[in-house]
N, C-alpha and C positions, 0 to 999 in steps of 0.2 A: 494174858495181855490182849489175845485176840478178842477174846469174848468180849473184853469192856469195850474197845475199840464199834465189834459188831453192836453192840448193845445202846454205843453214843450214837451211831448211826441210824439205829431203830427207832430209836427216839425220837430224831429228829424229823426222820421221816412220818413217824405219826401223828407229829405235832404241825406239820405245815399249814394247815388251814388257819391256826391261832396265835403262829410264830410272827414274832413283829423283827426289824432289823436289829435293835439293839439284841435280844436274844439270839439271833441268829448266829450273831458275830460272838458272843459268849460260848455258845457251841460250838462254832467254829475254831477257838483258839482251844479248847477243850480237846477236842478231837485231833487237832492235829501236836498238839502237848504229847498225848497218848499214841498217837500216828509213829512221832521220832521216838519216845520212849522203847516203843517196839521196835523199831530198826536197830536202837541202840543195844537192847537187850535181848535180842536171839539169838537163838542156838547156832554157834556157827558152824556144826554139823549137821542142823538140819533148820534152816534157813525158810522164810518166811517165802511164801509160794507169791512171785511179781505176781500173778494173774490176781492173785486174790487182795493184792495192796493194789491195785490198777482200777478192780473193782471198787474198793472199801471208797477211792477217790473219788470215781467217777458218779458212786449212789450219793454221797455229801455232795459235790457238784447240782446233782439233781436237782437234790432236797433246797439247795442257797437258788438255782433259778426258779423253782415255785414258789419259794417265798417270795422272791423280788416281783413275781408274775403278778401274785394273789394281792402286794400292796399297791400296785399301777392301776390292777382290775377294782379295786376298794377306791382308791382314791378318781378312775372316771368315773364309776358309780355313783360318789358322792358327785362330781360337777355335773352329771347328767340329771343326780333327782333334783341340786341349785337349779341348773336351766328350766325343768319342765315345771316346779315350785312357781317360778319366774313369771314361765307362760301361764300356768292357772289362775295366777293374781288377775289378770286382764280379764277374767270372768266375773270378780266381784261386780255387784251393779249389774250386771246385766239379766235379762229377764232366760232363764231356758227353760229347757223341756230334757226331761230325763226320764227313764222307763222305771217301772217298779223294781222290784227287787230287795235288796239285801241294805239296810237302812239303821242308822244307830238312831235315838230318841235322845233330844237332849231338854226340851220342856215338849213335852203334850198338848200344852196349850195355847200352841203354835205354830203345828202343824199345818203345812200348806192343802190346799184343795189337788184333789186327784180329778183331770180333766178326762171323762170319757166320751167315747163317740164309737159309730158304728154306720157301714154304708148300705143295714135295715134294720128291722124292728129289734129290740134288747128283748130278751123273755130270761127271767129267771138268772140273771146275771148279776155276782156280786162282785167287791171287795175283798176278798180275804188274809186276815190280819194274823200272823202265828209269833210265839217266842223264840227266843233262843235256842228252847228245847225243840223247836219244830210242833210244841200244842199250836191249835189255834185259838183264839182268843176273843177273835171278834169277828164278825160276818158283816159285811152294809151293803144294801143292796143297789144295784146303780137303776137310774131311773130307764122307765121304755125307749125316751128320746135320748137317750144320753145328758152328757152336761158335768158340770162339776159335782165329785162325791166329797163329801169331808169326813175327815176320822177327828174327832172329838179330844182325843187320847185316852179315850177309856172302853174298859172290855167289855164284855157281855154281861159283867155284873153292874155296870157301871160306875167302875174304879178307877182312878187315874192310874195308865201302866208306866212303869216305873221307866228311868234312864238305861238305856241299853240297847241292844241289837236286837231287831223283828225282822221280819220278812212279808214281804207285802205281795199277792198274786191275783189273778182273776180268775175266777171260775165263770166261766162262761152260762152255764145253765141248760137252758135247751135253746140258747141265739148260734144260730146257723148262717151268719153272717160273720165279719171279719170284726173280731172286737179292738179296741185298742184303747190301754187306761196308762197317762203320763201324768207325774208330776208339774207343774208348770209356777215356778215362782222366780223369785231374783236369788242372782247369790248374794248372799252375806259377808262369808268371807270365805278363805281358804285355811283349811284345818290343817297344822303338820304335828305329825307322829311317826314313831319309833317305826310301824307299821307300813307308814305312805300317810299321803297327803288325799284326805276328803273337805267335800267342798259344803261349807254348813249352808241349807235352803229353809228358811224358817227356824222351827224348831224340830229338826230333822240334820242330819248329814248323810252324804252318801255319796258314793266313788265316782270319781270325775271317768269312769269308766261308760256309765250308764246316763251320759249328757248325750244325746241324740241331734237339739238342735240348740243354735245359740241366738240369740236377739237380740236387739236394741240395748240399751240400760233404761233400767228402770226410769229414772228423773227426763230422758228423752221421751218414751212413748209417755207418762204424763204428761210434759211439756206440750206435745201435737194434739194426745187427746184433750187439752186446756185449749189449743188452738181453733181447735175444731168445733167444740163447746161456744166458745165466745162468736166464731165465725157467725153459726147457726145461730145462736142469739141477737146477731147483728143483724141478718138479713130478714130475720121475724120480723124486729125495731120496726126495719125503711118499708117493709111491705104493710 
């Protein structure tokens, strides 16, 4: 009787990371079903050792406050990923700047410009476009002055590369200078998955991890750039 007793206990203890409340309490009336069965039936010559029923209690004890822990820590988890969801919505529209890196592909065919620059001459400095497996796949070279680079969405064969996760880096070359290559578009919208929430820029998504700077919304800096346009075309007019 002791064995099953240790046994319901092993159990339950193994199980805690996946135990929900209704299961718990299933165990729980199990175990102690089997708790008084054995009081009820030992030996009254040789009698169930208190330390080891004080024990058998106090490991079931355990096992019921991790569980109750694991569903409080599950359930702030989930209102912490709701609030920070919340806050990344207020990114749609707006124009950022995010560093290369670790990138899912959802059309190819529109793909944002990668803005580069540097504080001297560019020599020999590209792009560098890899798969999932870590091949690489495509090379573009960024110009002497810097400026924007575009990736096409196709490889060195010139094939359009398929939906999925790349990696995008810079090779510097022989520039001896400080290079620096960023995304620079609006967001679109905000992506949720099983995984975490990425934030779609074009035809591109990528970790709201790797947003470095945030700007205007997009329909705003149109709007001033339309201001500024007509201003300058107004004072041409009068002059």
């Amino acid at each position: 009787m002791s064995s099953a007793i240790d046994g319901i206990t092993s159990n339950a203890a193994s199980a805690t990371s996946s135990a929900n409340a209704t299961q718990l309490s299933g165990t729980k009336d199990e175990f102690l079903k089997l708790f008084m069965a054995q009081l009820q039936n030992q030996d009254p010559l040789s009698p169930k050792d208190g330390a080891d029923m004080v024990a058998q209690l106090a490991q079931f004890s355990s096992v019921e406050q991790q569980t109750q822990t694991n569903s409080q820590l599950a359930a702030l988890a989930a209102s912490q990923s709701s609030t920070a969801n919340a806050g990344l919505s207020s990114l749609v529209g707006r124009n950022c700047t995010a560093s290369l890196g670790a990138v899912t592909v959802d059309d190819p065919m529109t793909i944002p410009p990668i803005e580069t620059s540097s504080t001297g001459p560019i020599n020999g400095a590209s792009v560098v476009i890899k798969d999932a497996n870590g091949t690489e796949i495509r090379r573009i070279a960024i110009p002497a002055g810097g400026g924007p680079v575009q990736w096409d969405g196709r490889d060195a064969s010139g094939n359009l590369v398929k939906q999925g996760s790349y990696a995008m880096s810079v090779d510097s070359g022989t520039t001896t200078t400080a290079l620096t290559a960023n995304w620079q578009h609006s967001i679109d919208s905000v992506q949720l998955g099983a995984t975490g929430s990425t934030l779609k820029m074009g035809g591109i998504e990528i970790s709201p991890s790797s947003v470095t700077s945030i700007g205007a919304s997009a329909s705003t800096t149109d709007a001033i750039t339309t201001a500024l346009t007509s201003g300058a075309t107004s004072q041409g007019s009068n002059s």
